[in-house]
C-alpha positions, 0 to 999 in steps of 0.5 A: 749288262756292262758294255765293252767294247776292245779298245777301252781298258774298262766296261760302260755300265748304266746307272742301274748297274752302278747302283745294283753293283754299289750294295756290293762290299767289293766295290769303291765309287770315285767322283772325278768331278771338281770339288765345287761340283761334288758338294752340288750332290754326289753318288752315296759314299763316293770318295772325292778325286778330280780327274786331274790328280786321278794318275798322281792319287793312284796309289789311293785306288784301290786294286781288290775292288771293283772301281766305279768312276763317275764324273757330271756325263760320263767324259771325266770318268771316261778318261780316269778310267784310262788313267787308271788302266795304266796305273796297272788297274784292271776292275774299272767301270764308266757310270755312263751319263754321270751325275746327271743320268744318276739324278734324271733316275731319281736315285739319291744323292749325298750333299 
């Protein structure tokens, strides 16, 4: 169940959650990783935009799904999350422990 806690605009969710809510239509997945690192291996489908051009690519995000962020651990996607928020976003979710948590699961990953 996604964890909230009432100072962050977004819910924690645990990479079984993540992957339960990606066979949904309804949501997009953002690796907010360095481009070196997303070509290490990458959460399926998820679309590529560094942390530091999060708030400057807002308009790519989009407002009618759920939007999961994920970064290596979980700190990156953390602070997207808040970029986000203030771009006027509010279906945002934190893939706790990252790439690392993804993989440490055995769950696949795109390359």
């Amino acid at each position: 169940m996604p964890t909230e806690e009432p100072q962050e605009p977004f819910a924690r969710i645990s990479v079984d959650e993540g992957k339960e809510m990606m066979g949904r239509d309804d949501v997009a997945v953002i690796d907010v990783r360095e481009p070196r690192e997303y070509s290490g291996g990458h959460v399926p489908n998820a679309q590529l935009i560094p942390v530091a051009s999060v708030f400057a690519r807002r308009g790519e995000l989009p407002r009618d799904k759920d939007v999961i962020f994920v970064c290596q651990v979980g700190q990156r996607s953390a602070l997207a999350c808040e970029m986000a928020a203030a771009a006027g976003l509010t279906r945002l979710f934190n893939l706790e422990g990252g790439t690392e948590a993804w993989l440490k699961a055995g769950l696949p990953v795109e390359k």
